[in-house]
C-alpha positions in Angstrom: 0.0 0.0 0.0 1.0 3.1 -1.0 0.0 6.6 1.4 1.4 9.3 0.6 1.5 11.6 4.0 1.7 15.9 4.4 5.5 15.2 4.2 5.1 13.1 0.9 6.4 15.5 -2.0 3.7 13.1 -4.2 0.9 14.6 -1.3 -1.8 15.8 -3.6 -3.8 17.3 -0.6 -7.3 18.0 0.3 -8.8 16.8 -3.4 -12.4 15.3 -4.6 -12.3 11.8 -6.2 -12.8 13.4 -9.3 -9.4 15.6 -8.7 -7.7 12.4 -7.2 -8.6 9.9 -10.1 -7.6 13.2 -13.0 -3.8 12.7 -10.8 -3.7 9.0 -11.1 -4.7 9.4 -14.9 -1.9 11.4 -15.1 0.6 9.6 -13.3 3.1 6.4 -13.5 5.9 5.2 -11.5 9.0 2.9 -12.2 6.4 -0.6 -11.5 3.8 0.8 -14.4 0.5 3.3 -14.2 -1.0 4.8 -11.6 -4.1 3.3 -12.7 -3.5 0.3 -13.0 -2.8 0.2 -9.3 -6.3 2.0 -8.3 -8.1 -0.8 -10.9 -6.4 -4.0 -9.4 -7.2 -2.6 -5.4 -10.7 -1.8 -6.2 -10.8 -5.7 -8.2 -9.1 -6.9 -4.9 -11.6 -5.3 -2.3 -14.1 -6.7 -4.6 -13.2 -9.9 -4.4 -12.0 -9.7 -0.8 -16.0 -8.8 0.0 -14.7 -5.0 1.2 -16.9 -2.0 0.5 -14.5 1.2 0.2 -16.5 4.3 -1.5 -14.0 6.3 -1.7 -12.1 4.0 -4.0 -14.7 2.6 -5.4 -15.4 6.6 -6.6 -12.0 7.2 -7.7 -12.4 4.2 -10.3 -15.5 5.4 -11.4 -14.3 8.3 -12.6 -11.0 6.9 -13.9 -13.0 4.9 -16.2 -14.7 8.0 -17.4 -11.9 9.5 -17.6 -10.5 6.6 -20.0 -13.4 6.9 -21.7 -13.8 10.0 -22.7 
């Protein structure tokens, strides 16, 4: 797990899920894309029987966004 703290340089700050799934869009590190990351954990917690809203809101609208 990845959590990126006030101290974190990569610290996006107070953002909607909207805001936080246009950064993961727009982001990749040295294992591959940002989304990809945010996809498989919502598959996981899926499959694991969690309920998280507030990923499960950030992939909604990185799908849009991969839609559009």
């Amino acid at each position: 797990v990845y959590i990126a703290t006030h101290e974190n340089a990569a610290f996006l700050g107070p953002a909607s899920e909207q805001a936080i799934a246009r950064q993961i869009a727009e982001s990749r590190g040295p294992s591959g894309p940002n989304s990809e990351y945010l996809l498989e954990l919502a598959k996981a917690l899926r499959e694991l029987g969690k309920d998280d809203p507030h990923v499960f809101e950030i992939e909604r609208h990185l799908i849009e966004l991969a839609a559009a």
